[in-house]
N, C-alpha and C positions, 0 to 999 in steps of 0.2 A: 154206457148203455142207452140206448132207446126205451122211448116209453112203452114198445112193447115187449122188450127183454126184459123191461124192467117188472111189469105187470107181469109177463112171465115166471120169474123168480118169485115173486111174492104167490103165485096160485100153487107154483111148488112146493116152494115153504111150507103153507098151510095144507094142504093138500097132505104131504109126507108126516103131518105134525099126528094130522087124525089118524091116518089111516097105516102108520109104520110102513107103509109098503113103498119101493122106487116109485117112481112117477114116470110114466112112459110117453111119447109122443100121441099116440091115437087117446086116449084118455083127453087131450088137449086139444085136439082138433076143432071140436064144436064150438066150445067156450070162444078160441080165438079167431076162430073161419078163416083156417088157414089149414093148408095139407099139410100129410102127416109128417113130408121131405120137409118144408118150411118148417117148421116144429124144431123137426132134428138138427136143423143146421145152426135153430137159434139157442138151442138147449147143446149142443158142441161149441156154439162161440160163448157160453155161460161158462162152461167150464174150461173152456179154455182159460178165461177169466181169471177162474180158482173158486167160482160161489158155486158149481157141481161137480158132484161128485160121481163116479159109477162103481157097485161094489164088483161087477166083472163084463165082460165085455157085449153078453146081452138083455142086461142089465137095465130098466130105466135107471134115471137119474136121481140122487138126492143132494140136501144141501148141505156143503162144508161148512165149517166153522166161521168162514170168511163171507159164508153167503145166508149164515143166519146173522153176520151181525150187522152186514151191509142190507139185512130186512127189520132189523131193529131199529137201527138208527133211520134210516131212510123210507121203508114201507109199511110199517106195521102203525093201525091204529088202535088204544086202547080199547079193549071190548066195553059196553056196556050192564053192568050185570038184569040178567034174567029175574022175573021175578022171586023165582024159587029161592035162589040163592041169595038175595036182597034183605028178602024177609028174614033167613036163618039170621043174616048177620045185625041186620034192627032190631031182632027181638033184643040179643045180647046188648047194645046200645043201648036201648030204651030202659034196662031194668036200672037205675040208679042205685040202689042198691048195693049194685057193685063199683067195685071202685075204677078207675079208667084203665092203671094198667091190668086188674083182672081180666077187666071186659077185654080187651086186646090178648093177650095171649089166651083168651076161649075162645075169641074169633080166629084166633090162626089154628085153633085145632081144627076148627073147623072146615077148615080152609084144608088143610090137609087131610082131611075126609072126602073131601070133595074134591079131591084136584090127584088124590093119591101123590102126591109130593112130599117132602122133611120140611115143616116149618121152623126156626126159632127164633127166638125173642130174646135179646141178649140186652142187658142192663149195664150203668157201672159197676162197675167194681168194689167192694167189699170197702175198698181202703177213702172211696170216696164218700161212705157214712161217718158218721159224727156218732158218739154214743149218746143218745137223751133218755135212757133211764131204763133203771133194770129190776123188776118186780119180782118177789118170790110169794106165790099163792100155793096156801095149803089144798092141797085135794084129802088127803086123808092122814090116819094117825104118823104115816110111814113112807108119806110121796108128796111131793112140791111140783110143782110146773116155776120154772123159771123164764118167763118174757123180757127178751131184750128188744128194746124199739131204738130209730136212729132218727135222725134228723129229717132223712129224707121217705119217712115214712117205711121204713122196712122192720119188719116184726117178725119173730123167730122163739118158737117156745121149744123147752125143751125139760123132758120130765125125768125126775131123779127119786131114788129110793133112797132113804135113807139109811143111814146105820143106828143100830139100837141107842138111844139114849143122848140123840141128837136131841139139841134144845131150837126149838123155832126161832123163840126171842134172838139167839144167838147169830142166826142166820138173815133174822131181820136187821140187826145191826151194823151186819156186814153189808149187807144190801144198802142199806143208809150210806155208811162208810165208803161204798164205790161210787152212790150217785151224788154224793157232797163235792168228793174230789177225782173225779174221772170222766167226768160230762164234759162232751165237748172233744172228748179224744178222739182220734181216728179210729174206727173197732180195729184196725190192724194193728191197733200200736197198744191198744187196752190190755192183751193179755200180758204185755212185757212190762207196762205199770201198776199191774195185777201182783206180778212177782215183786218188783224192786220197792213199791210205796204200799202197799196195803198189805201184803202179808208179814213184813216186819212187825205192824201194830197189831194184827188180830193175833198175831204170835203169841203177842203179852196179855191178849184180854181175853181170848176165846179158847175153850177145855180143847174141843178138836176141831182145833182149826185148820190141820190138814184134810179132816174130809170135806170141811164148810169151802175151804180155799178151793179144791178139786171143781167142787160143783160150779163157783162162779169162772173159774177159767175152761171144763169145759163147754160152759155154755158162751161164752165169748168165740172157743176155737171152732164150738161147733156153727157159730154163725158166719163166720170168716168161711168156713168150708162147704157152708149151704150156701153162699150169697155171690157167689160167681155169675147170679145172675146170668143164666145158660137157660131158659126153657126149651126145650126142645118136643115137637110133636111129630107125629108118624114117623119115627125114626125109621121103621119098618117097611111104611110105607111105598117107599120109594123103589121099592124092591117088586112092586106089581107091574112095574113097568118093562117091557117086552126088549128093554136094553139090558138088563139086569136076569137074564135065564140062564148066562154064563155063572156056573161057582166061583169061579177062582176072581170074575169081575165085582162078584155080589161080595163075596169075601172082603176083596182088598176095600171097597167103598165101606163097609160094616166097622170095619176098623178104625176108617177113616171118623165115621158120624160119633164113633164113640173116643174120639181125642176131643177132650174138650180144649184145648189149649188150640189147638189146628181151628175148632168152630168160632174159636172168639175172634180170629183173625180176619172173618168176615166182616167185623162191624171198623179192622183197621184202615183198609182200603183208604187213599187219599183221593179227594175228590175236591174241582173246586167249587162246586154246589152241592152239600149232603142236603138239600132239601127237595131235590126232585129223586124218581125214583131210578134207579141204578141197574145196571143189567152188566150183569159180568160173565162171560162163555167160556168154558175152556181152561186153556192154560192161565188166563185175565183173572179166572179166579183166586187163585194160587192154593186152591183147597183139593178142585179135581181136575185132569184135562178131559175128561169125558163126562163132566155136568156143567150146567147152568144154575148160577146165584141171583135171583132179583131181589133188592135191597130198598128200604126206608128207612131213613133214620127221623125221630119227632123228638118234642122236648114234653116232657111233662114237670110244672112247677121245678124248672131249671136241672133238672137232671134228662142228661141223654140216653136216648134207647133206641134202638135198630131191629127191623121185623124184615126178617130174612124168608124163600123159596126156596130150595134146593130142590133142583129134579134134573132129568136128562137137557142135553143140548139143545132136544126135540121137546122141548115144554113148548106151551100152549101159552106163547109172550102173552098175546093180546086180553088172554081172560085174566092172569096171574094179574097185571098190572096193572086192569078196570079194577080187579076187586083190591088190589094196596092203598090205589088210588081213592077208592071206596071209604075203606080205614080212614085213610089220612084227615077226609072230611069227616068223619065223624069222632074224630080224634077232635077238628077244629070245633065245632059243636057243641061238645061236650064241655071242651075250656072256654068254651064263650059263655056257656050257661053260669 
């Protein structure tokens, strides 16, 4: 391509990105001070190409798959963010307060508020905590809050009623008894040394120790099954988008956002730099062939995390990947503090 094919392709791009509608020659005329025939011939040799598309024969044009990714890689530059948007996301940065991955997955709500796109925030894995310690706090005569915390800072309460004639002390013991010799374990491996080392002994020492045992295995199972570390926002969202007024298209994608095993596969992508930001179209994704993925992965205090976009083909590269980009420096900021 020429540099004015190439300028070309990119005013369609963006152009098609706003306004959903073909992109026609007289629309381009002005812009390029070229006839409307000049126009046509350079937007037939685009798609001759394979970067345009026509959905019927008096049609403008729009861009193929091959012709948004030859304007990703080649003509798109990251937008700048507006002040409006700037400020939502400093406010969340600024409050200390919160802790760094909180503040990141409140900015990507937000982010999918504003962008009407499926954000998420995908963590390690459950099996990558360490257990460091498991508390049982009394709330009343006949309810406990049981917090378990890991290594890598992950904290999961979970509240239990008790059975008549439970003894506290009894419970505090066991609580003892798991944090002596259980620290240090994988949580995915705690509930199987749950069974085979600790409940032999409470066996001998504790009246009911079947329900005392209950309560610390399911608070173990239920942290393994919370900690898939999956946040997801606007799941919904995505569905305001004028690609998505088909049923049976909204359907099949609805399915899709709700496999969490399919959403984790996002962050598997090999790459040989996870540190710049990543744009996956299509079939590339291996999630949908009729959406786009933009992807970052960052470290916080040695554990990996990945802040994912989900939206149409026809997402709006340039703002999505000022404001990741955005993130990521105030991601660096905050660790420099």
């Amino acid at each position: 391509m020429d540099e004015r094919q190439k300028n070309l392709l990119k005013e369609i791009v963006e152009v098609y990105i706003k306004t959903v509608k073909p992109v026609g020659s007289k629309a381009l005329c002005d812009k390029f001070k070229c006839s409307s025939a000049t126009i046509r011939n350079e937007m037939a040799y685009l798609e001759e190409l394979g970067y345009l598309e026509k959905n019927h024969i008096s049609s403008g044009r729009v861009p193929s798959e091959k012709g948004y990714k030859y304007y990703v890689e080649h003509l798109m530059e990251a937008e700048k963010l507006n002040g409006k948007d700037m400020l939502k996301l400093q406010t969340i940065f600024a409050n200390n307060e919160l802790q760094l991955s909180d503040a990141i997955t409140q900015c990507m709500e937000i982010i999918s508020e504003m962008t009407s796109y499926t954000s998420v925030v995908l963590g390690s894995n459950s099996k990558d905590n360490m257990l460091l310690q498991i508390n049982i706090i009394p709330l009343s005569v006949n309810q406990v809050v049981a917090v378990v915390c890991t290594d890598k800072g992950h904290v999961e309460n979970k509240t239990f009623t008790l059975k008549d004639g439970t003894d506290l002390k009894e419970l505090e013991k066991v609580s003892d008894l798991v944090n002596k010799r259980l620290v240090g374990t994988p949580i995915s491996e705690v509930s199987e040394r749950l069974e085979l080392e600790i409940k032999p002994i409470i066996k001998k020492q504790i009246k009911q120790y079947e329900a005392i045992y209950n309560i610390f295995y399911d608070a173990f199972n239920d942290f393994v099954t919370n900690n898939n570390n999956v946040y997801m926002s606007g799941r919904t969202k995505i569905f305001d988008q004028p690609e998505y007024n088909n049923v049976d298209e909204m359907k099949r994608l609805a399915n899709k956002l709700e496999d969490m095993a399919l959403i984790k596969k996002i962050e598997h992508n090999v790459d040989d730099d996870d540190a710049e930001v990543k744009i996956y179209i299509g079939e590339e994704t291996e999630f949908d062939p009729n959406v786009t993925i933009i992807r970052k992965k960052y470290n916080i205090d040695g554990e990996e995390k990945t802040i994912a976009i989900i939206g149409p083909k026809r997402m709006d590269y340039q703002r999505i990947v000022g404001l990741l980009n955005y993130i990521d420096d105030e991601i660096d900021n905050r660790k420099g503090e």
